[in-house]
PDB file of N, CA, C and O in Angstrom:
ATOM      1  N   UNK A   1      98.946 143.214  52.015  1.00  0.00           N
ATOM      2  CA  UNK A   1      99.673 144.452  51.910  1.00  0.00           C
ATOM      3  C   UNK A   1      98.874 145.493  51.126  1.00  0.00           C
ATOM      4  O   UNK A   1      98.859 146.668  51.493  1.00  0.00           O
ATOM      5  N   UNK A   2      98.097 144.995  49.866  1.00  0.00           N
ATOM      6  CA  UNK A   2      97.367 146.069  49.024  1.00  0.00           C
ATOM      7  C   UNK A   2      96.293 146.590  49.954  1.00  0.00           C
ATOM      8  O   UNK A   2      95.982 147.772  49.812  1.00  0.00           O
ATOM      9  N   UNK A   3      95.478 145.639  51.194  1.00  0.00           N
ATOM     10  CA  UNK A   3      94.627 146.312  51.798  1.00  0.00           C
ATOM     11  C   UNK A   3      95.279 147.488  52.765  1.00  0.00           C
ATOM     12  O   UNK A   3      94.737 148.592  52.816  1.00  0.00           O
ATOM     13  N   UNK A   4      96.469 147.195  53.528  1.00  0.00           N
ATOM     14  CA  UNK A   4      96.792 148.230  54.112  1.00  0.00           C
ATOM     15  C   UNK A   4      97.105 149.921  53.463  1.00  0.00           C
ATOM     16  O   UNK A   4      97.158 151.004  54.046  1.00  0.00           O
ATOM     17  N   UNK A   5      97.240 149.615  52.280  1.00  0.00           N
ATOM     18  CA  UNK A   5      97.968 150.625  51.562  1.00  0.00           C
ATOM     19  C   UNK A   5      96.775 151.175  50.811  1.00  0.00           C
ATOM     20  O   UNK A   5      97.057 152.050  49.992  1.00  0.00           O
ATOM     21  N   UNK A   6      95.550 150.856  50.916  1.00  0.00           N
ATOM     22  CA  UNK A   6      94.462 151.159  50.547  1.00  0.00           C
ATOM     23  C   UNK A   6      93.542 152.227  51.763  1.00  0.00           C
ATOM     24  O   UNK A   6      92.853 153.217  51.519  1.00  0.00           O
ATOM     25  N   UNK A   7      93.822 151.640  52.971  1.00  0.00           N
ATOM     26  CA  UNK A   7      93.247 152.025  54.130  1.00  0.00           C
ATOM     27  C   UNK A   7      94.045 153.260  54.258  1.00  0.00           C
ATOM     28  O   UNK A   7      93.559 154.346  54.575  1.00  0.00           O
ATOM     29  N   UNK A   8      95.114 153.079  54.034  1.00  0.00           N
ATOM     30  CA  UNK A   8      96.239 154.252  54.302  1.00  0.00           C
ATOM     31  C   UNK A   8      95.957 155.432  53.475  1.00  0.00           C
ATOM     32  O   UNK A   8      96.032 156.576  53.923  1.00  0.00           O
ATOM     33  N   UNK A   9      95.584 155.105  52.082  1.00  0.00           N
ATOM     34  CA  UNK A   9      95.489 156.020  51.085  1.00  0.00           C
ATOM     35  C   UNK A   9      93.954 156.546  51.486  1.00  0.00           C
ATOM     36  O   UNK A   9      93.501 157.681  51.335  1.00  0.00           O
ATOM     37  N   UNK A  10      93.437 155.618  51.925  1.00  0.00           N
ATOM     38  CA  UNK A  10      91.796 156.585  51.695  1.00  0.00           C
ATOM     39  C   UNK A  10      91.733 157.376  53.469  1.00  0.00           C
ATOM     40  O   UNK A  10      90.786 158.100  53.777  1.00  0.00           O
ATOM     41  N   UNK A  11      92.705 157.120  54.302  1.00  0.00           N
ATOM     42  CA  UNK A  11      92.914 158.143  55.135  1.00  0.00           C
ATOM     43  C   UNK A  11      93.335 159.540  54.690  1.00  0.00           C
ATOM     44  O   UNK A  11      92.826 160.624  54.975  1.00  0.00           O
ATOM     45  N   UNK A  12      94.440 159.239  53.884  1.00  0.00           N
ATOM     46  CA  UNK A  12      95.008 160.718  53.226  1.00  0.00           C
ATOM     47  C   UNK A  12      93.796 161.727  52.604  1.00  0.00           C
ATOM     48  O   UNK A  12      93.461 162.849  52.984  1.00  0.00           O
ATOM     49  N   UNK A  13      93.084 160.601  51.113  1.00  0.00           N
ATOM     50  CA  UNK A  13      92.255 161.261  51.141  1.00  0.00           C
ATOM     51  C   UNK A  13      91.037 162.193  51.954  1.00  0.00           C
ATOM     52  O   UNK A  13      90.452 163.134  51.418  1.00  0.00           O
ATOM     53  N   UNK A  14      90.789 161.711  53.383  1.00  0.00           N
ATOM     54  CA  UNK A  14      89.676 161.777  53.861  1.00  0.00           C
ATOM     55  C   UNK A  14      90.321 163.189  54.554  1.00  0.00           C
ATOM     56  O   UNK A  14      89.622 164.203  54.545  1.00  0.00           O
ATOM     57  N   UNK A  15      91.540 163.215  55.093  1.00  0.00           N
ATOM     58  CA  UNK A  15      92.175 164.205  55.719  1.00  0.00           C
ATOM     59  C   UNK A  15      92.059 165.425  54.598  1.00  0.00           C
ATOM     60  O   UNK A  15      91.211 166.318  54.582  1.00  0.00           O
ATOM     61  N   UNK A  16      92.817 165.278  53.951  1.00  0.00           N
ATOM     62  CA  UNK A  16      93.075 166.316  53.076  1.00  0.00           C
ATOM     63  C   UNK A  16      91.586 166.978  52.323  1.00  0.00           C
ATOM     64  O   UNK A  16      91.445 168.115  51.872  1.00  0.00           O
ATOM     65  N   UNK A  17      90.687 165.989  52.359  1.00  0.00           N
ATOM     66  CA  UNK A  17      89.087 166.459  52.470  1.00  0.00           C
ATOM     67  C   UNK A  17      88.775 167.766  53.624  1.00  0.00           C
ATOM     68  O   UNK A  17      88.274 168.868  53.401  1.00  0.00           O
ATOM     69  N   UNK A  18      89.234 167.230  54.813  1.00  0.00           N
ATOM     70  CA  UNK A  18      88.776 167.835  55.759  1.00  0.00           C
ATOM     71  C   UNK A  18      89.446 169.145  56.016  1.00  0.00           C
ATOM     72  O   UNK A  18      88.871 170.084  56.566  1.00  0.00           O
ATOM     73  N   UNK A  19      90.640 169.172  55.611  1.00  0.00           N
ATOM     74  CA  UNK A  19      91.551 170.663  55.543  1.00  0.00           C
ATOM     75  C   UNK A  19      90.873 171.235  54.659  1.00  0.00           C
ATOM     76  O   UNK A  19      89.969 171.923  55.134  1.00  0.00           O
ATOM     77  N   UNK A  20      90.946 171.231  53.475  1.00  0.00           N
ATOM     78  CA  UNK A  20      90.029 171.752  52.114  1.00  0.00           C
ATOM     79  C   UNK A  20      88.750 171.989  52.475  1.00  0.00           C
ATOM     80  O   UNK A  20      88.605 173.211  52.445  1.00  0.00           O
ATOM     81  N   UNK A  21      87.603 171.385  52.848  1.00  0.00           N
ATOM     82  CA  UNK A  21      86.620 171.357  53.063  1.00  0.00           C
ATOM     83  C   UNK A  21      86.134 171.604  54.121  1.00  0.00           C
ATOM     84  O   UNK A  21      85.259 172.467  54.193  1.00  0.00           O
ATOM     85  N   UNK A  22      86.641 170.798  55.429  1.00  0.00           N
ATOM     86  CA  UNK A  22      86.288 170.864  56.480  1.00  0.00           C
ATOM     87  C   UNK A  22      84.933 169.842  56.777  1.00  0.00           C
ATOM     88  O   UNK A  22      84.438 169.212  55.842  1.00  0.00           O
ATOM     89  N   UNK A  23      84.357 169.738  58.248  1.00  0.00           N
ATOM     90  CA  UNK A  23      83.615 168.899  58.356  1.00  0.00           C
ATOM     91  C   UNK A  23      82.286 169.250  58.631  1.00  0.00           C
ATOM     92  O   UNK A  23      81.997 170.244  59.297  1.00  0.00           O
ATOM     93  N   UNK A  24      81.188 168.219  57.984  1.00  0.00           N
ATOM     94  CA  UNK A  24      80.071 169.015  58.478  1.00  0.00           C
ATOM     95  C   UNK A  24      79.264 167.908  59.030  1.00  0.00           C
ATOM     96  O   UNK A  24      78.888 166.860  58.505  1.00  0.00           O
ATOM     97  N   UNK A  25      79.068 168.447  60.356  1.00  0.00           N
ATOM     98  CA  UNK A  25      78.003 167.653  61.189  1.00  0.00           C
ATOM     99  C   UNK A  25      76.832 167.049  60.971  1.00  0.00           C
ATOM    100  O   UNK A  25      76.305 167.435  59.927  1.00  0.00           O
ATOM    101  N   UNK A  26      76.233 166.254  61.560  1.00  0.00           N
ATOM    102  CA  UNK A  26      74.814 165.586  60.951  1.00  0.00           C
ATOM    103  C   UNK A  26      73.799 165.911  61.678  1.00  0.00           C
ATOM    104  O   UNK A  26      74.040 165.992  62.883  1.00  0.00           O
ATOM    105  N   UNK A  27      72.816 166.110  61.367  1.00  0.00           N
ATOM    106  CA  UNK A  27      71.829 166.796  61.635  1.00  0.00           C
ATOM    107  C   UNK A  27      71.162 165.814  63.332  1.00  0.00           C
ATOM    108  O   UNK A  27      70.962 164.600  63.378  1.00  0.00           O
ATOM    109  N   UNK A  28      70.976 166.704  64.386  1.00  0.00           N
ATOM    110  CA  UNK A  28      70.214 165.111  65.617  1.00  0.00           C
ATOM    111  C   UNK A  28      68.540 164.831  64.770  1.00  0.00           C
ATOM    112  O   UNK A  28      67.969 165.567  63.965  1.00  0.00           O
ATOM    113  N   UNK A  29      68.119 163.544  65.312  1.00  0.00           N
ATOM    114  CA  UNK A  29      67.484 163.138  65.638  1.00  0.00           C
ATOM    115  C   UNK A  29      65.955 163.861  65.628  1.00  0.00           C
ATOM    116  O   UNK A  29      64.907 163.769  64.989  1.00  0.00           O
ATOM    117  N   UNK A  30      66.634 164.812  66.999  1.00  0.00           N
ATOM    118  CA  UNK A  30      65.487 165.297  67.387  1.00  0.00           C
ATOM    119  C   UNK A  30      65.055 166.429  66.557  1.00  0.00           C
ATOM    120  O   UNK A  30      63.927 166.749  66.933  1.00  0.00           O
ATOM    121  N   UNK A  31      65.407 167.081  65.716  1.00  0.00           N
ATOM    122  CA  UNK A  31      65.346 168.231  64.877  1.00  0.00           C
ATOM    123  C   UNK A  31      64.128 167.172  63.791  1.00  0.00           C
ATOM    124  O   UNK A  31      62.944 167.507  63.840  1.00  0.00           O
ATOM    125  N   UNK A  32      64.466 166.136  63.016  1.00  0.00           N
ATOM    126  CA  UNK A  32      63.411 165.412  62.496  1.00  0.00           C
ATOM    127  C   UNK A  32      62.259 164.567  62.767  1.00  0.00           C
ATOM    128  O   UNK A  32      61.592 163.882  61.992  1.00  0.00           O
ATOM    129  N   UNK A  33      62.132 164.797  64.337  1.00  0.00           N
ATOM    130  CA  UNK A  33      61.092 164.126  64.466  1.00  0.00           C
ATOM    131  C   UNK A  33      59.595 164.674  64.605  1.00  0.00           C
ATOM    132  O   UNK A  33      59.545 165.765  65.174  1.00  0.00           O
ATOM    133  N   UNK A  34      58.593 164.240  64.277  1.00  0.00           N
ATOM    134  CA  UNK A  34      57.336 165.192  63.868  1.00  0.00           C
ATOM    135  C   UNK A  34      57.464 166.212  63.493  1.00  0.00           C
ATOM    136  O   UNK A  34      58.549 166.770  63.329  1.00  0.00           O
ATOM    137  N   UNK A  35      55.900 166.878  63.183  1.00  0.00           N
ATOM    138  CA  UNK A  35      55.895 168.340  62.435  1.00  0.00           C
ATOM    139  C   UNK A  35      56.142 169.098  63.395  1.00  0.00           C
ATOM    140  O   UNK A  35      56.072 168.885  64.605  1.00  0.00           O
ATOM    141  N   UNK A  36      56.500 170.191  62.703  1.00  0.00           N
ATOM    142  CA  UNK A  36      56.561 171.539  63.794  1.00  0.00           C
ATOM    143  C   UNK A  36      55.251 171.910  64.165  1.00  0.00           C
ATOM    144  O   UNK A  36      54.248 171.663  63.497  1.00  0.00           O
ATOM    145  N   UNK A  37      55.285 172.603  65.414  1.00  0.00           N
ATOM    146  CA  UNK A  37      54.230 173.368  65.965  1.00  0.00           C
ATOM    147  C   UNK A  37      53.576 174.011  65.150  1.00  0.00           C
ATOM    148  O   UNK A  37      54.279 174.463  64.246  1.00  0.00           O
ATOM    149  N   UNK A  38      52.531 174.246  65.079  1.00  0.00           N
ATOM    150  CA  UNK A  38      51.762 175.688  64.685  1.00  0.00           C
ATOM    151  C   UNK A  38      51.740 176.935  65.809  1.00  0.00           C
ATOM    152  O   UNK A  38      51.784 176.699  67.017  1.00  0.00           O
ATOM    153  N   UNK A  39      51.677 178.124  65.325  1.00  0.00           N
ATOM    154  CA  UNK A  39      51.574 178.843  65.765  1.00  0.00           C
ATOM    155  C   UNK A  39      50.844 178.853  67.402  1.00  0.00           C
ATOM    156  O   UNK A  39      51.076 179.188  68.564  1.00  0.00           O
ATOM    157  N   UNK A  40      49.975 178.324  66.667  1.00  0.00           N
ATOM    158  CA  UNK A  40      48.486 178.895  68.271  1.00  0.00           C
ATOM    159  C   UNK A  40      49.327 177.488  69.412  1.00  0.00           C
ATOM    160  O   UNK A  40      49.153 177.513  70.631  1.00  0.00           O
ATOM    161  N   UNK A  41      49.989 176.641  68.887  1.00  0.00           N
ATOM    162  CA  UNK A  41      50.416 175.423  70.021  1.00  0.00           C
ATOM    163  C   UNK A  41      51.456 175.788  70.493  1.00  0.00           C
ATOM    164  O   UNK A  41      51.561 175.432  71.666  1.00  0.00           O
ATOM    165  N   UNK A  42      52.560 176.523  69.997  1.00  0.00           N
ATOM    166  CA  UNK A  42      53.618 177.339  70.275  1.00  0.00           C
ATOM    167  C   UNK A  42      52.932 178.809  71.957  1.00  0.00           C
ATOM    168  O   UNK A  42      53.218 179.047  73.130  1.00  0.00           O
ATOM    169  N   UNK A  43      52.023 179.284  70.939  1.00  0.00           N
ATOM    170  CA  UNK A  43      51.366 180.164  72.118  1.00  0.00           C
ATOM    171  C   UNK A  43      50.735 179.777  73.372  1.00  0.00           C
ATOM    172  O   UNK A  43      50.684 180.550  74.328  1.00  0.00           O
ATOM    173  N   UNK A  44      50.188 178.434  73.395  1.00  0.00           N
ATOM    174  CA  UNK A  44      49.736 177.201  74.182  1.00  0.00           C
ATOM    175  C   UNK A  44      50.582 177.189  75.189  1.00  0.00           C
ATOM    176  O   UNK A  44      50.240 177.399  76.353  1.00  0.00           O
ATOM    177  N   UNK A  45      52.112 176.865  74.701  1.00  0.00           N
ATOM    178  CA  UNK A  45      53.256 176.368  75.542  1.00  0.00           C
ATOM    179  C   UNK A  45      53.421 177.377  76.367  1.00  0.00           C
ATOM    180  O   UNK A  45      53.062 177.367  77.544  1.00  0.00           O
ATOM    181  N   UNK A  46      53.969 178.299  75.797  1.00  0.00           N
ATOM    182  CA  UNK A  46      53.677 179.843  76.246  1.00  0.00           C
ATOM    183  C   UNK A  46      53.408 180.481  77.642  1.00  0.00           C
ATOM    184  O   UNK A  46      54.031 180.952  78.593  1.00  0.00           O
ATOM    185  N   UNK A  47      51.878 180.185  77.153  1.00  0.00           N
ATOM    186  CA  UNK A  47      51.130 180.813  78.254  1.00  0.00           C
ATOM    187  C   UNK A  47      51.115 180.148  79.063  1.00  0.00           C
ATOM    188  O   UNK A  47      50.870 180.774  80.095  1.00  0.00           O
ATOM    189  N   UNK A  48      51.298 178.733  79.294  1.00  0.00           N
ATOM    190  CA  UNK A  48      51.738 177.904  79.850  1.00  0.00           C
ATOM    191  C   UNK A  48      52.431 178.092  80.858  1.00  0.00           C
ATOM    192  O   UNK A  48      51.962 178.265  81.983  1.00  0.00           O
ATOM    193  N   UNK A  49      53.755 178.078  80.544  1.00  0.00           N
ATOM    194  CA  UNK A  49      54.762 178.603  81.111  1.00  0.00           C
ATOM    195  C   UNK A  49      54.671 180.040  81.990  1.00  0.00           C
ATOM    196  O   UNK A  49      55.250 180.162  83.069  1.00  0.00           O
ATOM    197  N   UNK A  50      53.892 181.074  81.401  1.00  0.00           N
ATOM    198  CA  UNK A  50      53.584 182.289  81.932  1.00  0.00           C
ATOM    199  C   UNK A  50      52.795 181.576  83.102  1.00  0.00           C
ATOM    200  O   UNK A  50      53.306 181.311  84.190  1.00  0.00           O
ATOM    201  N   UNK A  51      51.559 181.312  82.767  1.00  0.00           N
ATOM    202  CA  UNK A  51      51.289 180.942  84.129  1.00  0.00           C
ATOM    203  C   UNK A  51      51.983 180.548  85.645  1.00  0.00           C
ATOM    204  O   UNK A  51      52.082 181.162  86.707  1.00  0.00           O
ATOM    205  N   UNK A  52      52.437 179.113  85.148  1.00  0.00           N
ATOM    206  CA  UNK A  52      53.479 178.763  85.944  1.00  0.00           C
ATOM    207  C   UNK A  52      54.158 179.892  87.091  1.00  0.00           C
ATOM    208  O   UNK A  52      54.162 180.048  88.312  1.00  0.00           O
ATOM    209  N   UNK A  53      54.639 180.462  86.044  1.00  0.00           N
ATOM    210  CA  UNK A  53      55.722 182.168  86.591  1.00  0.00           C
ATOM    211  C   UNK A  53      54.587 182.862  87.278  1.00  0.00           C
ATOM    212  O   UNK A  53      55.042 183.489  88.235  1.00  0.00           O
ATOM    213  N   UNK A  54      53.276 183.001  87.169  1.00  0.00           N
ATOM    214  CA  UNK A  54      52.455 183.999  87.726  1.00  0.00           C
ATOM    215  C   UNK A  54      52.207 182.999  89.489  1.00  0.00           C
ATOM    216  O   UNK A  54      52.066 183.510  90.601  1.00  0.00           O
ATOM    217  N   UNK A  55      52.227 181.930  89.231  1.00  0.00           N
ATOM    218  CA  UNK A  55      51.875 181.193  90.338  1.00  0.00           C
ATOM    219  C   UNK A  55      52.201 181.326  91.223  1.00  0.00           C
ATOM    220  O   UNK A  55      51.633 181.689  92.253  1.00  0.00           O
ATOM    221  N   UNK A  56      54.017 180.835  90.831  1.00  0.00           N
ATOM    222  CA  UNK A  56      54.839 181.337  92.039  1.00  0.00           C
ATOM    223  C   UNK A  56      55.247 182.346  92.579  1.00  0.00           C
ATOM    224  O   UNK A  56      55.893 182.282  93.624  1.00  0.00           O
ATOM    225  N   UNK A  57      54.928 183.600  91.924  1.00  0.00           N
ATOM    226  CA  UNK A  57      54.724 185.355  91.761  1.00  0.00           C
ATOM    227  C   UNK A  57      53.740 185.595  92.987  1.00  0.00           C
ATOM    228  O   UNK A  57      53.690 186.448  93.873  1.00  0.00           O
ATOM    229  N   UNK A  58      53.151 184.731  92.733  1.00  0.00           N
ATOM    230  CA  UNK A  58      51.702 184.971  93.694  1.00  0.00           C
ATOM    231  C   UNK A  58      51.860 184.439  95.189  1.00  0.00           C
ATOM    232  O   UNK A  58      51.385 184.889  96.232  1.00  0.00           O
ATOM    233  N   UNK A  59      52.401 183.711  95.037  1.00  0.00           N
ATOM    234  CA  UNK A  59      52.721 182.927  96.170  1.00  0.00           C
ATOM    235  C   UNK A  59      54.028 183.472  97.152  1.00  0.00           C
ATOM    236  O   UNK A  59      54.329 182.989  98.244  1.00  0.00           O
ATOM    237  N   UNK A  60      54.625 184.460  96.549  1.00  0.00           N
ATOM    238  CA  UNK A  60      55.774 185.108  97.199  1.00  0.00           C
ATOM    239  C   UNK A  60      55.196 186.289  97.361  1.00  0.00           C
ATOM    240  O   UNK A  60      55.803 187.109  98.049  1.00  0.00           O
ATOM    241  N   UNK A  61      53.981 186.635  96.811  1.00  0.00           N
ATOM    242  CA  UNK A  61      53.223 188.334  96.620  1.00  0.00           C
ATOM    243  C   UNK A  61      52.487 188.972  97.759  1.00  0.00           C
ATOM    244  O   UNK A  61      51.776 188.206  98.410  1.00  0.00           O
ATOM    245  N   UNK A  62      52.526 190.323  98.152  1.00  0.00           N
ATOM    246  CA  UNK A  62      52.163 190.870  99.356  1.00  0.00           C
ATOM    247  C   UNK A  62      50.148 190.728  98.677  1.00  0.00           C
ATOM    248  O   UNK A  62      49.811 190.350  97.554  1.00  0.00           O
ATOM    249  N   UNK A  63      49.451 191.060  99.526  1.00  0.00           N
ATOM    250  CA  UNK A  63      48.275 190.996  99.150  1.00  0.00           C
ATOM    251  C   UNK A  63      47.468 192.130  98.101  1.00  0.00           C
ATOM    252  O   UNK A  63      46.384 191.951  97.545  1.00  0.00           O
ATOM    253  N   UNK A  64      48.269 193.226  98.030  1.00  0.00           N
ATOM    254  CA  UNK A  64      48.135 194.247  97.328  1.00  0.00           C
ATOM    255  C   UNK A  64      48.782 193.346  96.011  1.00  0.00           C
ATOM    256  O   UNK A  64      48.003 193.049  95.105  1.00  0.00           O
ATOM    257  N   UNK A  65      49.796 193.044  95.947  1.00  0.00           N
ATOM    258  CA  UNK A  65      49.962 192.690  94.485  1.00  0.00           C
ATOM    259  C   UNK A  65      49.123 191.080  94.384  1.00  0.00           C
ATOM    260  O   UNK A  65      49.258 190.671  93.231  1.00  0.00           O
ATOM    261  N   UNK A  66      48.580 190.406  94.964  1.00  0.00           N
ATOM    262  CA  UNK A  66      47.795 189.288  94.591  1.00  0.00           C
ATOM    263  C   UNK A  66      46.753 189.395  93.954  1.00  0.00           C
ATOM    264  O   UNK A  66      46.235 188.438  93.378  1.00  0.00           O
ATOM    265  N   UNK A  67      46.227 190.707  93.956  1.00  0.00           N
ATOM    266  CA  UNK A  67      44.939 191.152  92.867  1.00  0.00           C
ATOM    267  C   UNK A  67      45.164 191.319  91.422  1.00  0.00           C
ATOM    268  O   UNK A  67      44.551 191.079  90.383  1.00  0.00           O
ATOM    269  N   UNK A  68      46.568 191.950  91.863  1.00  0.00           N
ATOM    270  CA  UNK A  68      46.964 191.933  90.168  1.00  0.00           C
ATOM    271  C   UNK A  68      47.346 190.999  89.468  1.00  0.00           C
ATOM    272  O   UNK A  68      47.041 190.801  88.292  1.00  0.00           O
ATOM    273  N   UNK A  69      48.440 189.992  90.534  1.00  0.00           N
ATOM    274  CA  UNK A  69      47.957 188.586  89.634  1.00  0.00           C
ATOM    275  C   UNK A  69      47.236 188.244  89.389  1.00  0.00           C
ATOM    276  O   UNK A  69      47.251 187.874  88.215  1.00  0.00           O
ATOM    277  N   UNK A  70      46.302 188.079  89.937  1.00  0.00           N
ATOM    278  CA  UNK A  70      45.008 187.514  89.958  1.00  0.00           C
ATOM    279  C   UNK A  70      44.185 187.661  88.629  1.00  0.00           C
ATOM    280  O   UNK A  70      43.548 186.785  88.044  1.00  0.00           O
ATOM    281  N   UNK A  71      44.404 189.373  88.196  1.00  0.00           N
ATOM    282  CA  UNK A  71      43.607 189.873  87.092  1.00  0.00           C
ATOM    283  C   UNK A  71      44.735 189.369  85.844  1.00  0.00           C
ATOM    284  O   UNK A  71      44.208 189.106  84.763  1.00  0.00           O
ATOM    285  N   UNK A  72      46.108 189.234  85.926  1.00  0.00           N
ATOM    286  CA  UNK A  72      47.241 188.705  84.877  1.00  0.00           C
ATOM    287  C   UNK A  72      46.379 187.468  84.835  1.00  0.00           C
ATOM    288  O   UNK A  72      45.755 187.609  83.784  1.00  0.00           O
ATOM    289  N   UNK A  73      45.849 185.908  85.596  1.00  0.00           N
ATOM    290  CA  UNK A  73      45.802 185.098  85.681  1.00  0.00           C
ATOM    291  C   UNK A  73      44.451 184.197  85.070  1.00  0.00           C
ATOM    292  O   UNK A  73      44.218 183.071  84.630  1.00  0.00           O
ATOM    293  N   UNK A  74      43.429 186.034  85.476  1.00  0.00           N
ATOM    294  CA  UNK A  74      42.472 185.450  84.757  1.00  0.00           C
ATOM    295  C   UNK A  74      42.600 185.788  83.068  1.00  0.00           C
ATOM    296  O   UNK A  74      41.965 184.894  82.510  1.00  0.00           O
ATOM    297  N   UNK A  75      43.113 186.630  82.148  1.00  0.00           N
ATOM    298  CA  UNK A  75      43.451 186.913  81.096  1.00  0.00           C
ATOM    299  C   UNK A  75      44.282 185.786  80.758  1.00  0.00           C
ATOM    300  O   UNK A  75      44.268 185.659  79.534  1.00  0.00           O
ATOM    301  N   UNK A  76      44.869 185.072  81.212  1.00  0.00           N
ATOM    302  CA  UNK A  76      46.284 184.076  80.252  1.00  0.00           C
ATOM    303  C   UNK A  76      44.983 182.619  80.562  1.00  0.00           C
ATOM    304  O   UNK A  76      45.063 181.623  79.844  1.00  0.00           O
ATOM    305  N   UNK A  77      43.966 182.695  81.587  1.00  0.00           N
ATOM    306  CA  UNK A  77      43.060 181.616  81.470  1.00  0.00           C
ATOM    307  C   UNK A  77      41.869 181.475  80.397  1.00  0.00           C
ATOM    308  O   UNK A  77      41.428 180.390  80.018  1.00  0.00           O
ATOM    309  N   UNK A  78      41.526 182.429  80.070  1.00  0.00           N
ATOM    310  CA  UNK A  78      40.834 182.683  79.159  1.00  0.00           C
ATOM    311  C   UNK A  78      41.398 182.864  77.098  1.00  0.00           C
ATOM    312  O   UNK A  78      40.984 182.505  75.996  1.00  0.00           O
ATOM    313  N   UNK A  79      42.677 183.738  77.767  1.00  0.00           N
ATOM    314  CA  UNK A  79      43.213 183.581  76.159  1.00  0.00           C
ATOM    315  C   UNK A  79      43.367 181.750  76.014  1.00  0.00           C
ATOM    316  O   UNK A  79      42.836 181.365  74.973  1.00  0.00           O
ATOM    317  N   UNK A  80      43.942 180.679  76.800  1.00  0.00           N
ATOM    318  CA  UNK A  80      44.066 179.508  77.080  1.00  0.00           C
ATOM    319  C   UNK A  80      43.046 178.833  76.286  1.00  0.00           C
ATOM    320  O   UNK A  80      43.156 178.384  75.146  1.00  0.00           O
ATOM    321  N   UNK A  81      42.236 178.832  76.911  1.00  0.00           N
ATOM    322  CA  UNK A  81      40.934 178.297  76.701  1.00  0.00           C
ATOM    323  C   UNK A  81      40.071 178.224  75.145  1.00  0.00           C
ATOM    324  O   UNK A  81      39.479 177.369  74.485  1.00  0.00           O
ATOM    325  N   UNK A  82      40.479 179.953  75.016  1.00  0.00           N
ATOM    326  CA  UNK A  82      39.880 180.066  73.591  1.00  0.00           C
ATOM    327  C   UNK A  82      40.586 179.458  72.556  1.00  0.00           C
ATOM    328  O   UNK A  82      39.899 179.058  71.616  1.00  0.00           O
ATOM    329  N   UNK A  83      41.863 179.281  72.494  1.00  0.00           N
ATOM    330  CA  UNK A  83      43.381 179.044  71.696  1.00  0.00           C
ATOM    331  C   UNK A  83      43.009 177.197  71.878  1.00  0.00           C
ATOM    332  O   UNK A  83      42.950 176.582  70.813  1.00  0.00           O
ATOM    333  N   UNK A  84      42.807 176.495  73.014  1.00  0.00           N
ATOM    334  CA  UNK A  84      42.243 175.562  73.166  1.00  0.00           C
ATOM    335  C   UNK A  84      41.014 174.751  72.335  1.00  0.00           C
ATOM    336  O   UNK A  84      41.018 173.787  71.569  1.00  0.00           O
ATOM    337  N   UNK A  85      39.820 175.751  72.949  1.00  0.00           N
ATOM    338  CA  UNK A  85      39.178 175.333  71.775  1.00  0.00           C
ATOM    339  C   UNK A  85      39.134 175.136  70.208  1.00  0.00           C
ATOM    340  O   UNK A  85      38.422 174.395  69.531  1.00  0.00           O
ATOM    341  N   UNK A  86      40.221 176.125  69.807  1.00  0.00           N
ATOM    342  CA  UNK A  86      40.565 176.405  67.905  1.00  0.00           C
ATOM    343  C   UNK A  86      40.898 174.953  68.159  1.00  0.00           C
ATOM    344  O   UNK A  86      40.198 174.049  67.702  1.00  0.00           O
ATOM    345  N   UNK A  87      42.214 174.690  69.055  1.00  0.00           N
ATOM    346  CA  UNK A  87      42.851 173.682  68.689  1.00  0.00           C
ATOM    347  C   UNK A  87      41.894 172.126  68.329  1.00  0.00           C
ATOM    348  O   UNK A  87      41.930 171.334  67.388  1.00  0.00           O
ATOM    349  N   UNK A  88      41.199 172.189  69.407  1.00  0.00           N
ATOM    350  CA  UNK A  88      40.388 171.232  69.501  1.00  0.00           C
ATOM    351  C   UNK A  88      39.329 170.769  68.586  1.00  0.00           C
ATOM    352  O   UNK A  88      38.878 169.633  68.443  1.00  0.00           O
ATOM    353  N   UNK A  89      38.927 172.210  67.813  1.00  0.00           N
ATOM    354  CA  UNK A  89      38.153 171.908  66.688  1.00  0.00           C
ATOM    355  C   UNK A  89      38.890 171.678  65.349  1.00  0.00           C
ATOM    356  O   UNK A  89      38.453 170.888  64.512  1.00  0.00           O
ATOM    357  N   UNK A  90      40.017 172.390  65.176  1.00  0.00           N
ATOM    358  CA  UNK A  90      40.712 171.977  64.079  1.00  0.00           C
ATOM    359  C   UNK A  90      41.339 170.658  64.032  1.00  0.00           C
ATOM    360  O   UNK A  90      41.731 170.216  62.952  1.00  0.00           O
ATOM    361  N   UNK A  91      41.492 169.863  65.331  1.00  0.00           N
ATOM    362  CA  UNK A  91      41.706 168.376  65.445  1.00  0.00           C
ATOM    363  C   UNK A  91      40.249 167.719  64.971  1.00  0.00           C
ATOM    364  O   UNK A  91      40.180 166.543  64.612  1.00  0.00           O
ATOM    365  N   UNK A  92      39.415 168.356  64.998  1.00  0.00           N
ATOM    366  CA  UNK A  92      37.713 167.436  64.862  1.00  0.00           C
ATOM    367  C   UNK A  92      38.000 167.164  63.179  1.00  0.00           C
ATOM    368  O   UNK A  92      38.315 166.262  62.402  1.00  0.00           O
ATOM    369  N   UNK A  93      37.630 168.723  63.212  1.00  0.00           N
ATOM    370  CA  UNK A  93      37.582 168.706  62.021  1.00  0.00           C
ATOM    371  C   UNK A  93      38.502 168.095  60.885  1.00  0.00           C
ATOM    372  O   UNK A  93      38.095 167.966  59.730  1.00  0.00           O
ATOM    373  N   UNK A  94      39.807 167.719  61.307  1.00  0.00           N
ATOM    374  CA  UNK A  94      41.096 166.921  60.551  1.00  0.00           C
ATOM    375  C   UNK A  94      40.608 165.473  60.320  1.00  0.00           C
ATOM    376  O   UNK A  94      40.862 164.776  59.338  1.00  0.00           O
ATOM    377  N   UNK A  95      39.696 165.067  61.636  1.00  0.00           N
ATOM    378  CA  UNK A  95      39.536 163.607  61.771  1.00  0.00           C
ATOM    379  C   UNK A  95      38.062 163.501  60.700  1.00  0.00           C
ATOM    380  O   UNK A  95      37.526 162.412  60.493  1.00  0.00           O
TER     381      UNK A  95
END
């Protein structure tokens, strides 16, 4: 009987917590797992993605606008590349 009346009571408490206080959620998983990005890997993803979008741009594009992708395509390949290499040396250099 004392356990029920124990369970009972620390319900009350827990309620009357939650009116007063209210509840606060726990943080996922995924929010703590590894470090955050840096900047230039964030921009990585990015351009990434831009590409992607220029691809299929291109591929729906009259031939007059395929030049201009073309010139969008070579700029996001080259910023790529250079942003690439940082990355790649600042991994050397870590190891």
């Amino acid at each position: 009987m004392a356990e029920v009346n124990l369970e009972r009571l620390g319900n009350i408490i827990y309620h009357y917590g939650v009116e007063r206080f209210g509840v606060q959620l726990r943080r996922s998983d995924k929010a703590t797992t590894g470090p955050a990005k840096s900047r230039r890997q964030q921009e990585i993803e990015r351009l990434v993605k831009e590409r992607r979008q220029l691809r299929k741009q291109w591929k729906k594009a009259s031939d007059a606008e395929r030049e201009g992708l073309q010139l969008l395509q070579g700029e996001i390949k080259t910023r790529l590349a250079t942003l690439r290499k940082a990355e790649d040396l600042k991994k050397l250099l870590k190891k």
